[in-house]
MDTraj code that builds the backbone (N, CA, C; nanometers):
import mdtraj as md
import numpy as np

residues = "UNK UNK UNK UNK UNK UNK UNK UNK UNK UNK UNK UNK UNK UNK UNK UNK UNK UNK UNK UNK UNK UNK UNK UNK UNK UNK UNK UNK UNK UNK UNK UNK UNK UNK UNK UNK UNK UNK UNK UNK UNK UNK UNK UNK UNK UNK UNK UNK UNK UNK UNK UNK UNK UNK UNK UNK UNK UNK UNK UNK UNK UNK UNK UNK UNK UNK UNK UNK UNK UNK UNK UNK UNK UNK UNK UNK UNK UNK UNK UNK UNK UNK UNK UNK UNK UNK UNK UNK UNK".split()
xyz = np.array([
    [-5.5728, -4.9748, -2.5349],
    [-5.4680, -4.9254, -2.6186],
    [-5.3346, -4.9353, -2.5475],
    [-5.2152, -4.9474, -2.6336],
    [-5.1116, -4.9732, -2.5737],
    [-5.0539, -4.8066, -2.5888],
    [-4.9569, -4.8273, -2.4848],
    [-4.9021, -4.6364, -2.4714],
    [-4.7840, -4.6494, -2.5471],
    [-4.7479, -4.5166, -2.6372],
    [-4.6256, -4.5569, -2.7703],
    [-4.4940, -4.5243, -2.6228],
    [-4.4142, -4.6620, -2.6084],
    [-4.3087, -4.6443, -2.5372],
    [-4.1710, -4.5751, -2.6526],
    [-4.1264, -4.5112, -2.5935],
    [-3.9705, -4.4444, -2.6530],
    [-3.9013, -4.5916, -2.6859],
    [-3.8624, -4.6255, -2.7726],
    [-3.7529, -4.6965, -2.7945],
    [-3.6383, -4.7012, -2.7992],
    [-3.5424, -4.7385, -2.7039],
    [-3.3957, -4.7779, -2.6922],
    [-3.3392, -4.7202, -2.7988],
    [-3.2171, -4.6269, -2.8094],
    [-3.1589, -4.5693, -2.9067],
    [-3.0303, -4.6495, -2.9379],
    [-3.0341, -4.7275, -3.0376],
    [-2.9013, -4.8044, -3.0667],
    [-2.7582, -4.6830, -3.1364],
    [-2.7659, -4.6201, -3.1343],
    [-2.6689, -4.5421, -3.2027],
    [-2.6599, -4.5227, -3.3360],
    [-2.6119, -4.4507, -3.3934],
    [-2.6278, -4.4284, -3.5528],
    [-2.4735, -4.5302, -3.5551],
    [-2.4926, -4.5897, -3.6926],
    [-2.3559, -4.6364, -3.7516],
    [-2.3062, -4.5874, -3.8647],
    [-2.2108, -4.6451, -3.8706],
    [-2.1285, -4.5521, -3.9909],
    [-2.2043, -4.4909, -4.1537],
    [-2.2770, -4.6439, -4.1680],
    [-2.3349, -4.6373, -4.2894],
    [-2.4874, -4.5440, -4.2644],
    [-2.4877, -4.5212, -4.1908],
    [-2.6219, -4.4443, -4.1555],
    [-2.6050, -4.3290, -4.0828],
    [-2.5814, -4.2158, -4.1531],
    [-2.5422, -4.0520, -4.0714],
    [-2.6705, -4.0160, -4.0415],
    [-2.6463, -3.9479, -3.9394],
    [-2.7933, -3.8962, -3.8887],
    [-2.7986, -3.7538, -3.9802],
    [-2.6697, -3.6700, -4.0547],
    [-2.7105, -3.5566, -4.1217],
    [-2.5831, -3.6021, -4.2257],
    [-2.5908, -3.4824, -4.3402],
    [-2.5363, -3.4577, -4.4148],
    [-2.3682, -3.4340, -4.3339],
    [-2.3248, -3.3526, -4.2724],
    [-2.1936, -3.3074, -4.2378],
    [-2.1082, -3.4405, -4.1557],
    [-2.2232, -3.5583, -4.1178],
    [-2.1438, -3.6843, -4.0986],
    [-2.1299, -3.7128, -4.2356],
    [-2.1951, -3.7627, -4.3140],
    [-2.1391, -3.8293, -4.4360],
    [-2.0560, -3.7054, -4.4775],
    [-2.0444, -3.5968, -4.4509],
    [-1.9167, -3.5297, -4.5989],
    [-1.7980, -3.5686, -4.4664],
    [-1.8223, -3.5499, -4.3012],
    [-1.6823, -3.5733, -4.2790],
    [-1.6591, -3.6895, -4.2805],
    [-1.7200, -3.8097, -4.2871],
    [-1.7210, -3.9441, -4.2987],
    [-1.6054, -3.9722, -4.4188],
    [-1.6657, -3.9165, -4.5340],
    [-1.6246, -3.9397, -4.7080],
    [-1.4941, -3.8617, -4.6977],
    [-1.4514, -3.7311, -4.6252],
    [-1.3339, -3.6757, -4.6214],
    [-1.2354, -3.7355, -4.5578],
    [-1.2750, -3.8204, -4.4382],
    [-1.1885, -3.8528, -4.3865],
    [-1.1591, -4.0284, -4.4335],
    [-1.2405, -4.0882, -4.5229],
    [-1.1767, -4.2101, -4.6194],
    [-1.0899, -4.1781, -4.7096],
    [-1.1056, -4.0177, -4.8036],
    [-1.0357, -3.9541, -4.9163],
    [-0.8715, -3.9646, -4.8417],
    [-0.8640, -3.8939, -4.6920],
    [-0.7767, -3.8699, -4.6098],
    [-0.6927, -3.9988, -4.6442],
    [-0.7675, -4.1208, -4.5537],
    [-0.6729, -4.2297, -4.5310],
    [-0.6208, -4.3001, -4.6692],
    [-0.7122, -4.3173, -4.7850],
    [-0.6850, -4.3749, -4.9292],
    [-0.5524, -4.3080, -4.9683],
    [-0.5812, -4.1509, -4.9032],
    [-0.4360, -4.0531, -4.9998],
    [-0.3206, -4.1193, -4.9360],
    [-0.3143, -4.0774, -4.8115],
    [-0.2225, -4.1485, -4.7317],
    [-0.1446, -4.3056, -4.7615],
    [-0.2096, -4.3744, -4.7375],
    [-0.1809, -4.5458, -4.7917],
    [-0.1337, -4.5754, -4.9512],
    [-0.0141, -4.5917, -4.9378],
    [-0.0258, -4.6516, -5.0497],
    [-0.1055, -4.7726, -5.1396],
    [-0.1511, -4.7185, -5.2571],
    [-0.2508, -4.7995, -5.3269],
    [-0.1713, -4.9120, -5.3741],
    [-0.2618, -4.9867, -5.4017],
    [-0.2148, -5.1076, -5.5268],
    [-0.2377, -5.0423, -5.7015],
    [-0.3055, -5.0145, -5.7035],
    [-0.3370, -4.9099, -5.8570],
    [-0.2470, -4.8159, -5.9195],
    [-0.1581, -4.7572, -5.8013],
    [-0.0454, -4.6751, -5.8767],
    [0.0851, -4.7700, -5.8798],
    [0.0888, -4.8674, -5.8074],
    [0.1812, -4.9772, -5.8598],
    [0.1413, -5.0519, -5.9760],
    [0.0067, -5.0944, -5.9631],
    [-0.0076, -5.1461, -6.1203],
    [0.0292, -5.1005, -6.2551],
    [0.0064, -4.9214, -6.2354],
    [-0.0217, -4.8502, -6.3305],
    [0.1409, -4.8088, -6.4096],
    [0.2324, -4.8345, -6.3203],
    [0.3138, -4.8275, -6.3130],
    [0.4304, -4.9444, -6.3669],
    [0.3795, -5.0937, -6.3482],
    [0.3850, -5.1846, -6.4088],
    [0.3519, -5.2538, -6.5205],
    [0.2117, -5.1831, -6.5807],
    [0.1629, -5.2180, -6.6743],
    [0.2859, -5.1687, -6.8303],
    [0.2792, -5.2418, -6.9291],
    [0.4028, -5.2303, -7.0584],
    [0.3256, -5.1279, -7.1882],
    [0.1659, -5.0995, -7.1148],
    [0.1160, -4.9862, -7.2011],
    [0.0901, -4.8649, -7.1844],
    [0.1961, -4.7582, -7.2858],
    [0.1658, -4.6741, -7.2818],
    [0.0665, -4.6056, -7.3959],
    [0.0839, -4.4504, -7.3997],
    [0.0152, -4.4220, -7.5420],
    [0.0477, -4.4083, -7.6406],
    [0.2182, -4.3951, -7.6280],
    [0.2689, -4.4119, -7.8009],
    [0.2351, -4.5774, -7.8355],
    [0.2139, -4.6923, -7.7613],
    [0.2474, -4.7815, -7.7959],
    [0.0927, -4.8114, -7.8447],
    [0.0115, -4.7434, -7.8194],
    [-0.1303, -4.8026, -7.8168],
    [-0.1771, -4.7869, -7.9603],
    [-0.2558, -4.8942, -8.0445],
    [-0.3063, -4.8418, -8.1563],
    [-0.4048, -4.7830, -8.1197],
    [-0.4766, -4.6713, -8.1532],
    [-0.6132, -4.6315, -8.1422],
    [-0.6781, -4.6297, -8.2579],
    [-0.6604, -4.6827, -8.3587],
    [-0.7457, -4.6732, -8.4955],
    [-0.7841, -4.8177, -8.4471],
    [-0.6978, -4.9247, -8.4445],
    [-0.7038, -5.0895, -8.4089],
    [-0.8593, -5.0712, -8.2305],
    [-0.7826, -4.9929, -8.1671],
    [-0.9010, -4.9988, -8.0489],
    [-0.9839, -4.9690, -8.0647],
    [-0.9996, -4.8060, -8.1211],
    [-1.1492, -4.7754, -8.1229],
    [-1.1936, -4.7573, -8.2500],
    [-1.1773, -4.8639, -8.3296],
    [-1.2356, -4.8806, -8.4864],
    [-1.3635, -4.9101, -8.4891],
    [-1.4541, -4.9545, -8.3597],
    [-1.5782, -4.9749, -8.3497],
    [-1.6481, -4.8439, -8.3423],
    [-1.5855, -4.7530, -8.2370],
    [-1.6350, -4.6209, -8.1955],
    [-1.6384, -4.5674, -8.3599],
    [-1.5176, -4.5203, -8.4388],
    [-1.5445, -4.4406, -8.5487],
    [-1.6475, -4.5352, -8.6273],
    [-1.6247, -4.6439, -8.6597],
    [-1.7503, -4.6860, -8.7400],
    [-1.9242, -4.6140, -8.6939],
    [-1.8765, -4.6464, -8.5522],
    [-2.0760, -4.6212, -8.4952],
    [-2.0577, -4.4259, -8.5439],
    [-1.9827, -4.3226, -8.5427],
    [-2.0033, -4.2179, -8.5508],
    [-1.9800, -4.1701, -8.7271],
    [-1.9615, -4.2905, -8.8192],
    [-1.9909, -4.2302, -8.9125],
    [-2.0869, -4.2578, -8.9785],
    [-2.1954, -4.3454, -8.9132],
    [-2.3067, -4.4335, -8.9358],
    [-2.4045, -4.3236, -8.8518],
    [-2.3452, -4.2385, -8.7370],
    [-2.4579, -4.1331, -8.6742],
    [-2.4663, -4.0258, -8.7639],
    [-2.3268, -4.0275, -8.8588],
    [-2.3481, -3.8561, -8.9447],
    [-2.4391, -3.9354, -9.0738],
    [-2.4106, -4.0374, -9.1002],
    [-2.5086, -4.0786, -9.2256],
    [-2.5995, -4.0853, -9.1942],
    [-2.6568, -4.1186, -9.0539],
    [-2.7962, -4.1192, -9.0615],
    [-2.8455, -3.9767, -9.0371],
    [-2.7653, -3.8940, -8.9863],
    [-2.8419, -3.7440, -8.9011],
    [-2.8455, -3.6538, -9.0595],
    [-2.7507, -3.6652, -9.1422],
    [-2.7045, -3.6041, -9.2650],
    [-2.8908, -3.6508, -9.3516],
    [-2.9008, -3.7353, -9.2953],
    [-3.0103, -3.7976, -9.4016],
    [-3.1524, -3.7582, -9.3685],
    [-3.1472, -3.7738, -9.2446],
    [-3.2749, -3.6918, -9.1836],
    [-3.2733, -3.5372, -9.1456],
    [-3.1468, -3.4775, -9.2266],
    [-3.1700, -3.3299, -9.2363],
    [-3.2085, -3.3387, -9.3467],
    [-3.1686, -3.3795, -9.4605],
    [-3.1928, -3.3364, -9.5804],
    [-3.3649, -3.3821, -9.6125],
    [-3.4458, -3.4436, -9.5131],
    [-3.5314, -3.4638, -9.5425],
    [-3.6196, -3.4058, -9.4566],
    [-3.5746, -3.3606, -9.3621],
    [-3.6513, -3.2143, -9.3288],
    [-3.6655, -3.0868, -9.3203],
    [-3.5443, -3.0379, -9.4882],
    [-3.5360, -2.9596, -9.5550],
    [-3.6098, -2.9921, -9.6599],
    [-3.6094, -3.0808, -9.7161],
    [-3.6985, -3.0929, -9.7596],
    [-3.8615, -3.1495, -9.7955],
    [-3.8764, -3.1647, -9.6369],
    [-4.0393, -3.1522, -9.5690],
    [-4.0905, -3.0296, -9.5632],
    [-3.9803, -2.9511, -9.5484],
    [-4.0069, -2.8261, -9.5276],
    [-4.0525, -2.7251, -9.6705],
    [-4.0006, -2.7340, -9.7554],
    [-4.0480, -2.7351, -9.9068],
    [-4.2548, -2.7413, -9.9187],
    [-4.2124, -2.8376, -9.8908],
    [-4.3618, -2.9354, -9.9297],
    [-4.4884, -2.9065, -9.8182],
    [-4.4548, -2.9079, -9.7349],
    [-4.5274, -2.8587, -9.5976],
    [-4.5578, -2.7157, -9.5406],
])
top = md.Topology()
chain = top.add_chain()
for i, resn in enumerate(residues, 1):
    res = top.add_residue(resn, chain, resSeq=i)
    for name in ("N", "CA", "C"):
        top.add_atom(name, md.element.get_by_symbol(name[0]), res)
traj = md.Trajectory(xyz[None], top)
């Protein structure tokens, strides 16, 4: 039989915390540097020519209201029919 030798400890790396309180100070201290640095995203956001008066939202989300008045027709329909299952049953 071979004897279990200890193996060489390479160090933990970043992506691999040995506990929980490395990854939260790990993740706090990226939150840290992101706040710090200026982004590219609040310049975009900032550049972009849309706001919300300008936005149609009937034109955008005309798909969304369609699918939710197609959920009350169908839910409307399967109440009334297990009111009246309920009758009969």
């Amino acid at each position: 039989m071979t004897a279990n030798k200890p193996r060489p400890s390479k160090g933990r790396s970043a992506a691999n915390p040995s506990n929980y309180s490395q990854l939260y100070k790990q993740s706090e201290q990226n939150i840290l540097q992101s706040a710090v640095t200026p982004s590219a995203a609040t310049t975009q956001a900032v550049a972009t020519p849309h706001t919300s008066e300008q936005v149609d939202w009937k034109a955008e989300y005309g798909y969304v209201f369609k699918d939710l008045r197609y959920l009350l027709i169908v839910s409307a329909i399967l109440f009334v029919a297990i009111v009246v299952l309920g009758f009969f049953l």
